[in-house]
Phi, psi and omega in degrees: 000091161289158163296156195246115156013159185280346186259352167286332178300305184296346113351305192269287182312326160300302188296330195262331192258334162323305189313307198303309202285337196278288181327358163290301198285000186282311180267008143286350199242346197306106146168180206314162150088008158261143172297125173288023175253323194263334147327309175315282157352295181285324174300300189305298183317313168282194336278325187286325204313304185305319190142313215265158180242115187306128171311274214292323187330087180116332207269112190067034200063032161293130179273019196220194185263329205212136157277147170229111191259124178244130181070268204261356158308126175248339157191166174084025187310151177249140179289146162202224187269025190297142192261159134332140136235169171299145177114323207295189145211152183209156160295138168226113174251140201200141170232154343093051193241117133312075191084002201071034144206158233242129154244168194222140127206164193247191170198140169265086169285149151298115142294107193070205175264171180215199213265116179309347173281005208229306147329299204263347170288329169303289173300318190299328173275314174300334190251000159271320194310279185331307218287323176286287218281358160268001168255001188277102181205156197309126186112292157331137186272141183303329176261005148313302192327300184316299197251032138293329185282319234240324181263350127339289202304309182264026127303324207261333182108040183259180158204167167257140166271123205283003194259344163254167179190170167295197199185164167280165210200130162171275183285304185263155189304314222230041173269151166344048075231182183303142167247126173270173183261016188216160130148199141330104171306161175083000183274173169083194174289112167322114175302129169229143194323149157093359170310152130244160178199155180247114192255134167202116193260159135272103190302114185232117183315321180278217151237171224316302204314103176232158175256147155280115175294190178309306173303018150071003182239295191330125184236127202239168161264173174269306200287004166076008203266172208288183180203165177221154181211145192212135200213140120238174144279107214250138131270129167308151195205159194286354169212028137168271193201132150293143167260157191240294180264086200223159184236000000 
């Protein structure tokens, strides 16, 4: 994991600002009676718009622009004609390459209004993604990160699955190394100004244990209980972390 140049940054920071606009129009388009294929849609038309080519389309056989995960999906849901309802809550995970390089991010909306136990499933995970990310900074150990998310999550009664994680981010959609959302501080690669990296955790209301259905993408949990996903894309910086996918 290297550091990346000021112009792979500015690279990066374009693709990260795609990601953003397509999430902007997601949480304009979010709501009961829409299709995750036309979200799907819509993702792809800003990203070809910008300049740029959606990270997942194709990648490794993903059929889509975006996953769109619902409920108890905790990631890689494939858009198709599933309508929305009130109540739902969903993922939008995006990608971006720019120039040959890649920002990711996810995000979970409300569908309508939803449930409170579903609210607070919602804050809690958006507020573990911050809670790991006070440590990412020039010095810092790759796995300070891992467990600022884990004592976030099991403050809360939460779990994580433990078979995914972030990753390093830049030429490739998917570089070295991982980031868990769980373990020991103080472990990994000494962080340094200019990584980049996409930290995200998944949150899960139940426990940890989830499966792939047949179609070979969907990670659904097995107690069926809801799940959530919150992702940017960071540089590391001398006195803490840029977000890249942002507006």
């Amino acid at each position: 994991m290297r550091p990346k140049t000021s112009k792979e940054l500015e690279m990066m920071k374009e693709a990260g600002r795609i990601v953003a606009l397509v999430h902007k129009k997601m949480s304009e388009m979010i709501r009961p009676g829409v299709t995750t294929k036309e979200l799907d849609v819509a993702a792809y038309n800003i990203i070809k718009d910008a300049g740029a080519t959606p990270s997942f389309l194709n990648y490794q056989g993903f059929p889509a622009s975006i996953c769109a995960s619902i409920n108890d999906v905790v990631i890689h849901g494939i858009p198709d004609q599933s309508v929305l309802h009130e109540g739902d809550i969903i993922s939008i995970d995006v990608g971006a390459n720019y120039q040959g390089y890649h920002g990711d991010s996810a995000w979970t909306y409300a569908v309508g209004k939803v449930s409170p136990e579903r609210e607070r499933l919602m804050s809690v995970s958006e507020q573990a993604l911050f809670d790991g990310l006070k440590y990412a900074r020039h010095g810092a150990r790759l796995t300070d990160i891992s467990h600022g998310i884990q004592v976030c999550l099991l403050e809360h009664g939460y779990s994580t699955p433990i078979e995914y994680s972030g990753h390093g981010i830049g030429k490739m959609l998917h570089e070295k190394p991982a980031v868990l959302n769980y373990g020991l501080a103080g472990r990994g690669p000494i962080l340094k100004a200019g990584m980049t990296l996409a930290v995200e955790p998944m949150i899960i209301a139940g426990k940890r244990h989830v499966k792939t259905l047949p179609d070979g993408w969907t990670v659904v949990t097995q107690d069926h209980s809801d799940a959530c996903h919150y992702e940017h894309t960071i540089v590391i910086t001398n006195d803490g972390y840029e977000i890249l996918t942002k507006l």
